[in-house]
C-alpha positions in Angstrom: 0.0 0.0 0.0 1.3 3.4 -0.5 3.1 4.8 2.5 2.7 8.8 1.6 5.3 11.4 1.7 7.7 12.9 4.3 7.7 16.0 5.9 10.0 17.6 3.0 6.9 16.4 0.2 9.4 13.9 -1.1 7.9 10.1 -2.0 9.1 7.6 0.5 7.9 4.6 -0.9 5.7 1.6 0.5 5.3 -0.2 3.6 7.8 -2.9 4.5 6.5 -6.4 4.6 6.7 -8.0 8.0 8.0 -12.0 8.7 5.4 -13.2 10.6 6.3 -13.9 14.4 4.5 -15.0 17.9 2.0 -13.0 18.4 2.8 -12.3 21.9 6.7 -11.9 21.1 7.3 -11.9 17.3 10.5 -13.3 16.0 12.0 -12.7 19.3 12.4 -16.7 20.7 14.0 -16.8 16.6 16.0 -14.2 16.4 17.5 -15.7 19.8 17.6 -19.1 18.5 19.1 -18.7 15.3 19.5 -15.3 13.8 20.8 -16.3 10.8 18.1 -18.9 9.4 15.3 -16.0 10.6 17.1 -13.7 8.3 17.0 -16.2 5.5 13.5 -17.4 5.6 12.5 -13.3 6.2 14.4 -13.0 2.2 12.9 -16.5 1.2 9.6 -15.6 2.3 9.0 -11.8 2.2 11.6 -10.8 -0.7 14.8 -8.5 -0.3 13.1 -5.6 1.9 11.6 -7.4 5.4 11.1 -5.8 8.8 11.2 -8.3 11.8 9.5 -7.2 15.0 11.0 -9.0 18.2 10.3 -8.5 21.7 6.9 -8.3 24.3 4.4 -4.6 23.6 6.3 -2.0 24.9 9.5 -3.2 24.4 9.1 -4.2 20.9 11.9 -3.5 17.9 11.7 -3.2 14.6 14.7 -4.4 12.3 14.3 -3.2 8.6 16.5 -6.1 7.0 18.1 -5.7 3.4 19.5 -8.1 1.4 19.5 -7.0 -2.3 22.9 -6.3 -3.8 21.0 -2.6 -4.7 20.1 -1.8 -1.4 23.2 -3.0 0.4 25.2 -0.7 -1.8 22.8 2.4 -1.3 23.1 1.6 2.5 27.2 1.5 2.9 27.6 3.5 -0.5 25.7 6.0 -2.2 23.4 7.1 1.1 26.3 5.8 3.9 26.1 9.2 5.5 22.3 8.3 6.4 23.1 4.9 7.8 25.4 5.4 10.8 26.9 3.2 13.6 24.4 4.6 16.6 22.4 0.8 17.8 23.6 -0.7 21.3 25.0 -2.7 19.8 28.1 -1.1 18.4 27.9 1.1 21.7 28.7 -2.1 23.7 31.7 -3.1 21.0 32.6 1.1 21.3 32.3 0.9 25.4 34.7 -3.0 25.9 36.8 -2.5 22.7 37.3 1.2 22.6 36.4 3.9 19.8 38.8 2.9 17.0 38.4 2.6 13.5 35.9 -0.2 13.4 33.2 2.0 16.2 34.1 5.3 15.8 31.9 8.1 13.7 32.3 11.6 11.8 35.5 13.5 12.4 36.9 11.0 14.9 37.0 8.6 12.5 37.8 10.6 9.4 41.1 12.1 11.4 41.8 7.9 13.0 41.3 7.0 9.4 43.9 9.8 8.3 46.5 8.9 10.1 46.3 5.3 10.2 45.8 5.0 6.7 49.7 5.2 5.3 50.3 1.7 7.7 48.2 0.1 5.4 49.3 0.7 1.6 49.8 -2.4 -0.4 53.4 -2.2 -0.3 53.6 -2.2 3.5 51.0 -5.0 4.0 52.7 -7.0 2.2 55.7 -6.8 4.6 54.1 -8.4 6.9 54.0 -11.9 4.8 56.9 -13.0 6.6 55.2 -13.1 10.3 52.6 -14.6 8.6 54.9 -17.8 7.4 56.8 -18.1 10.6 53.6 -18.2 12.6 52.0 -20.8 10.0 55.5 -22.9 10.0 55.0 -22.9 13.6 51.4 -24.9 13.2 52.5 -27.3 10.4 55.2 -28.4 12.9 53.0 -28.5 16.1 50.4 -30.9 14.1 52.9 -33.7 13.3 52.0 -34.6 17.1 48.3 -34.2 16.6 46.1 -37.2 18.5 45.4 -39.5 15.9 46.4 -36.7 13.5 42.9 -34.5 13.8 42.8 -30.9 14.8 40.0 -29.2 15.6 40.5 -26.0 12.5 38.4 -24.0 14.1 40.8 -23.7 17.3 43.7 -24.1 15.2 43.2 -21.3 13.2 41.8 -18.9 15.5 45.1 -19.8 17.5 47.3 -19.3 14.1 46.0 -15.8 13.2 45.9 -14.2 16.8 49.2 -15.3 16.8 50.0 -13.6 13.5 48.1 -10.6 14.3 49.6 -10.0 17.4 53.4 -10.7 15.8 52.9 -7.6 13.6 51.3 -5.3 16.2 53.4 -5.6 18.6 56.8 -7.8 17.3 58.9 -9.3 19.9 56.2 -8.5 22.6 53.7 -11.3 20.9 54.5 -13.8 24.0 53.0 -11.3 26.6 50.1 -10.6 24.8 48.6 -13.8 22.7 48.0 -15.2 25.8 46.4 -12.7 27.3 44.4 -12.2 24.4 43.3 -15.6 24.2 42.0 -15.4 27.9 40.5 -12.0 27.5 38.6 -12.1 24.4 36.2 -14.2 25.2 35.0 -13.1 28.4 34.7 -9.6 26.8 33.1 -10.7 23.6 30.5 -12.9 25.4 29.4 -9.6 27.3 29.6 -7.4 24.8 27.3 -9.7 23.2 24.7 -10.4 25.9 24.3 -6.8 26.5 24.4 -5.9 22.9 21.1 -8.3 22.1 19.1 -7.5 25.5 16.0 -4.9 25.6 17.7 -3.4 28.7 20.7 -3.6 30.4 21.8 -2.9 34.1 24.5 0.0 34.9 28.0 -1.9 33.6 29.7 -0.2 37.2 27.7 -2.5 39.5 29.3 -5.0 40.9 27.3 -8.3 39.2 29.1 -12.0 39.2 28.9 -10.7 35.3 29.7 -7.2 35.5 33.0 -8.1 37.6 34.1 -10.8 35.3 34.4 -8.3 32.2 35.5 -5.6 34.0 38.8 -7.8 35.3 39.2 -9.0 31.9 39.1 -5.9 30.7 41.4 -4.5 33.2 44.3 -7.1 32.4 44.0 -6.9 28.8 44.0 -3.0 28.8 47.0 -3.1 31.6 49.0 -5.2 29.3 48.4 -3.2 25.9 49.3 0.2 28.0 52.3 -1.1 29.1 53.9 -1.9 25.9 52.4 1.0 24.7 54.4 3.1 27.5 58.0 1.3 26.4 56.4 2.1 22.3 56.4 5.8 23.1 59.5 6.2 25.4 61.5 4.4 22.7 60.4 5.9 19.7 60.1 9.9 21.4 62.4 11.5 18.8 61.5 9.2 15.6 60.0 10.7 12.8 56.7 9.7 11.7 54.6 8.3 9.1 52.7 11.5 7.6 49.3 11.7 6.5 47.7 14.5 4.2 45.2 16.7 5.2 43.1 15.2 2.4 44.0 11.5 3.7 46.0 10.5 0.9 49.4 8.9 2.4 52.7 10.0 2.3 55.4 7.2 3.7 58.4 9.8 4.7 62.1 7.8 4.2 62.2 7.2 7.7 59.1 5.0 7.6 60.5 3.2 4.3 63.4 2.4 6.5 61.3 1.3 9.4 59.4 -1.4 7.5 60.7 -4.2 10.0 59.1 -2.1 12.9 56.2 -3.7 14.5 52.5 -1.9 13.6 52.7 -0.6 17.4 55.5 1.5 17.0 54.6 2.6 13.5 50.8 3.9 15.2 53.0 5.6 17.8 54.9 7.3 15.2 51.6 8.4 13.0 51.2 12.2 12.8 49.9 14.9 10.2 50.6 18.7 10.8 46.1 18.5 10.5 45.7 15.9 12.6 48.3 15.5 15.3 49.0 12.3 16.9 47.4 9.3 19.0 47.5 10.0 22.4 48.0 6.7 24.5 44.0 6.0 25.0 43.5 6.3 21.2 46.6 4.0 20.6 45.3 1.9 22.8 41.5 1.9 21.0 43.4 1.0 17.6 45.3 -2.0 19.3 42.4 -3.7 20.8 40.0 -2.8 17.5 43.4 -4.3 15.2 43.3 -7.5 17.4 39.5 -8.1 17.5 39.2 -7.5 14.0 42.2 -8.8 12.6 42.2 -12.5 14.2 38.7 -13.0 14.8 37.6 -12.3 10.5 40.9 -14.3 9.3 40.8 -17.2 11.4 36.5 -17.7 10.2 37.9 -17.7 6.9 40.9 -20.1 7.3 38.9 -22.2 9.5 36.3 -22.7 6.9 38.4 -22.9 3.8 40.2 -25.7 5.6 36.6 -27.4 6.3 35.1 -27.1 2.5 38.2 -28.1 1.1 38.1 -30.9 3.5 34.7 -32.2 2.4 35.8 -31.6 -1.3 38.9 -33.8 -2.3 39.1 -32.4 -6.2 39.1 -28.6 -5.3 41.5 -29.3 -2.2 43.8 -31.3 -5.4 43.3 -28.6 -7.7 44.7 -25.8 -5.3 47.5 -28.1 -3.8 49.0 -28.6 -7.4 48.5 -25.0 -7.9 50.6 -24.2 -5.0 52.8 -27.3 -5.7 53.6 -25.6 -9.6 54.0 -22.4 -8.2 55.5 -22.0 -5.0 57.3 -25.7 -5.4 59.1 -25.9 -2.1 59.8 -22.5 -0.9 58.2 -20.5 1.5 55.4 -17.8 -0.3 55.7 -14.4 -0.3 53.5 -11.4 -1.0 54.1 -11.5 -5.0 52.9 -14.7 -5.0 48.8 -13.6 -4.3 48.3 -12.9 -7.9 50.2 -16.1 -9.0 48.0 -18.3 -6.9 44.6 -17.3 -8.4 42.8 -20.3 -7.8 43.7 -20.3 -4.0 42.4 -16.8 -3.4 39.1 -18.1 -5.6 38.9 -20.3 -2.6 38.9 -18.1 -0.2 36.6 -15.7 -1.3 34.4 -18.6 -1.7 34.8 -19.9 1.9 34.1 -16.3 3.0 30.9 -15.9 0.7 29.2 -19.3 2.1 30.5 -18.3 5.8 31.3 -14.1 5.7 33.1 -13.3 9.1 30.9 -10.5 9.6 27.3 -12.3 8.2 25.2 -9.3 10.0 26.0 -5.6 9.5 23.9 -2.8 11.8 23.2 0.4 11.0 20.6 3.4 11.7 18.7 5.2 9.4 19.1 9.4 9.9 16.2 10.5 7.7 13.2 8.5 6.1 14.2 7.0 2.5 13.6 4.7 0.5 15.6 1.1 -0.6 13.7 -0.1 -4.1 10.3 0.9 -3.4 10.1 0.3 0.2 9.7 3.1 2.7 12.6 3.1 5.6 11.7 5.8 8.6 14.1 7.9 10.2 15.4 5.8 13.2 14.6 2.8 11.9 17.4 0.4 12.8 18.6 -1.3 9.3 20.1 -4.7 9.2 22.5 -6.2 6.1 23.1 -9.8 6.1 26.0 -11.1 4.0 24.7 -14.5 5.1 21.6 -13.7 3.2 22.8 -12.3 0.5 25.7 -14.4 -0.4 23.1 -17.0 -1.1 20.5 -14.9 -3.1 19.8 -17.1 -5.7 19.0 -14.5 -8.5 23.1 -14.3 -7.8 24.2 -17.5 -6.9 22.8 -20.2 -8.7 22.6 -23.1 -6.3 23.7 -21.0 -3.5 25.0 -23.4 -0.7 27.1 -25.6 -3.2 31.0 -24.6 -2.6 32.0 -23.5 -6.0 35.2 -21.5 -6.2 34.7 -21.1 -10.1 31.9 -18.4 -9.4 35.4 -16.0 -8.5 37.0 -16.1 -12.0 37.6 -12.4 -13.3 34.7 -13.1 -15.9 32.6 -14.1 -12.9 32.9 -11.8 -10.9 32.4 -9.2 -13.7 29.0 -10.3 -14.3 27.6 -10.1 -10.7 26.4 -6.3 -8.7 29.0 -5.5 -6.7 27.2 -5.9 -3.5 26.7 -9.7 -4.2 29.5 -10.2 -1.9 30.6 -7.8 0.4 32.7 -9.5 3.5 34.7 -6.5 3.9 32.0 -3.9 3.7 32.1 -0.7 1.3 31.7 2.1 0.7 33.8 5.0 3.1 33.7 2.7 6.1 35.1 -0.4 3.8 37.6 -2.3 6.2 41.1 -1.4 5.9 42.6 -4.3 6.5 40.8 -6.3 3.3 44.0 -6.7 1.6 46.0 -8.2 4.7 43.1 -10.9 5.6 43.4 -11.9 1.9 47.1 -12.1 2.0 47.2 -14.0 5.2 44.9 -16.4 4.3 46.5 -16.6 0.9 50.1 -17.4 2.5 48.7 -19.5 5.3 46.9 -21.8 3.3 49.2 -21.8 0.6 51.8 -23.6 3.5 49.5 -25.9 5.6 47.7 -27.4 1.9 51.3 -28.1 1.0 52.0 -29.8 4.2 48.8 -31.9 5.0 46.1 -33.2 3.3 42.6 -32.7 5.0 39.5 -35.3 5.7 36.5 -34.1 7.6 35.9 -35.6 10.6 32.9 -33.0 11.5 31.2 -32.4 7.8 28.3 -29.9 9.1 29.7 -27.3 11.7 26.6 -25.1 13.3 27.3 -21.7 13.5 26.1 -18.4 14.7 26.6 -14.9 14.7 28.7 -13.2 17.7 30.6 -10.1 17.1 32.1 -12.2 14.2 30.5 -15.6 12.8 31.0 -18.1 15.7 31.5 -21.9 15.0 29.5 -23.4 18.1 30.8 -27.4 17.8 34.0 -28.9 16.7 35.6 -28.3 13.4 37.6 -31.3 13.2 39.8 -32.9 10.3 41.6 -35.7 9.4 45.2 -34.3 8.7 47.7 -36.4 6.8 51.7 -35.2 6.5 52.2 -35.2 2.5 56.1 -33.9 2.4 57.7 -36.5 4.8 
């Protein structure tokens, strides 16, 4: 029906359909259950606009889902200033994780983006290869003593890239902070979630079995990051930094060419712009703990579940081993060697198109508008689902088949360029796209030439957290090939 005109006379479209729910509770018990099938069956069901009420009278929200390619790109794209990060449930990520690049909005991030920005050319990213291999060398060794040679990939992985991750932030200092890390991040992320989903929350200060638990977590994992933070910025007092433009294009000076063995830490310490200043400590310290949620949490889904669907598909895990085999033959890979292994990054981006790291993306609408013909009001929170649309079928023909022929160039020519969006777009597109590609890239590249891989666990039930969550074993069947 038609849904009239806004206050400015402008057309706003029609009404949103509505998934049907309880009618005491709507899609509440669903959304709890299992947020990503609900979000499937709203596009299956209701089409590619969908609003999904949850929660008692009173309390009730509305979530305007979107799912076509069109709409996704008018929501992080062409209308991104209209769409911002205000729900609870980036305010919980902003109040346990700090207001870095990932949380933070407007000039805050614009000037965070600035400066940070020259860290993460091409050229430099690609430096960090080498931590990549001696982190991954480290894990083909360890398995040789695997219990009747399985591994669980899901731990493995998620071990293998906070590992990495924390290598290049913060170099030799990666043995005082993985394992702090590893203890922290789950208490934190488990509130940050329960908070982030609940109607209403108590004060975070009041001292709760729950409350106290993140809190201490948070304490030790912020006490060990402003430490080496401290020695960063006593040691590196009188280096030049890495400059940024006033109109955010980079500029690496000479110093920072000749610092590209420095760890990430001390290059963020370093970053400064005559526009923009520096990070003080707090703001270093936001960027650390953003870098390490986002930067082992996305890699290690994709590893983890390239590993799996290669596992339960013998001739595509054949097909990439003898590309690697032909290409690499026995030396360790480097950077240069991500365009020469096309069919390896093919499956990648197919591992993260069936299981995206980030399968739901929130936002809120400024201002009333309109996504194809359906009217979105101002306020309205807005939800994207990669899970969803990764499997549109007017996109992906048979959408739950793993196919890593639907990435060929001409492939990937034919298809909207919101089809697949792990990484985001538009102004807030993740930054570190090109360094999750080339570490999955290398690290696969070294453990497929090592092992070959059997599932042992051939469905693995997921859901979404901050990040998409395996919730059982991902076990496989590893074999030693080059002994």
């Amino acid at each position: 029906m038609a849904f009239g005109r806004n206050a400015g006379g402008v057309d706003v479209g029609t009404e949103v359909p509505v998934l049907p729910g309880a009618p005491l509770l709507g899609s509440l018990h669903d959304l709890k259950s299992d947020s990503l099938g609900t979000y499937l069956r709203a596009q299956q069901r209701r089409g590619d606009v969908v609003r999904v009420s949850a929660g008692p009278p009173g309390m009730r929200a509305d979530l305007y889902c979107v799912f076509s390619p069109e709409g996704v790109q008018q929501v992080l794209a062409s209308q991104a200033a209209n769409f911002r990060k205000d729900n609870p449930f980036y305010q919980e990520v902003r109040d346990s994780f700090g207001n870095g690049l990932l949380t933070s909005q407007d000039e805050d991030y614009l000037r965070q983006r600035r400066l940070v920005q020259p860290l993460f050319t091409r050229r430099r990213v690609d430096g960090y290869a080498g931590a990549v291999a001696a982190e991954t060398a480290s894990v083909v060794a360890a398995w040789e003593e695997a219990l009747d040679g399985v591994v669980d990939v899901s731990d493995e992985m998620t071990h293998l890239a906070l590992r990495a991750v924390a290598r290049i932030l913060f170099g030799t200092d990666v043995e005082a902070t993985a394992d702090v890390v590893a203890r922290c991040f789950p208490v934190i992320t488990d509130y940050v979630l329960r908070r982030g989903y609940s109607p209403a929350n108590i004060p975070r200060h009041w001292p709760t079995p729950g409350n106290r638990r993140a809190a201490a977590a948070m304490d030790e994992l912020y006490g060990v990051c402003d430490q080496i933070i401290g020695q960063r910025r006593r040691a590196g007092a009188d280096a030049p930094g890495v400059e940024a433009s006033s109109e955010g294009a980079s500029t690496e000076s000479a110093s920072a060419e000749q610092a590209s063995g420095e760890d990430l830490l001390t290059l963020l310490a370093a970053a400064r712009s005559s526009d923009d200043g520096e990070f003080d400590a707090a703001e270093l310290r936001d960027q650390v703990l953003i870098f390490l949620l986002a930067g082992h949490e996305t890699t290690a889904t994709s590893l983890c579940f390239a590993l799996h669907l290669l596992s339960r598909h013998p001739e595509q895990q054949d097909r990439a081993r003898e590309e690697i085999t032909r290409v690499l033959g026995g030396r360790t890979p480097q950077a240069c060697d991500l365009d020469r292994l096309p069919y390896l990054s093919q499956v990648v981006k197919e591992a993260m198109r069936l299981y995206p790291a980030a399968p739901v993306i929130g936002r809120k609408a400024v201002a009333a508008t309109r996504i194809g013909e359906h009217a979105i009001p101002a306020g309205a929170d807005v939800i994207l689902a990669p899970w969803v649309t990764h499997r549109h079928p007017e996109y992906w023909p048979d959408p739950d088949r793993f196919d890593p022929e639907r990435f060929t160039p001409e492939a990937e020519a034919g298809r909207p360029r919101y089809a697949w969006f792990p990484f985001g777009g538009g102004p807030r597109a993740c930054i570190g796209q090109h360094f999750s590609m080339l570490e999955s890239v290398v690290a696969l590249a070294m453990i497929l030439r090592a092992y070959s891989f059997e599932a042992v666990d051939t469905e693995i039930p997921v859901g979404a957290g901050i990040t998409l969550r395996t919730e059982g074993p991902a076990r496989c069947r590893v074999r030693r090939l080059d002994r």
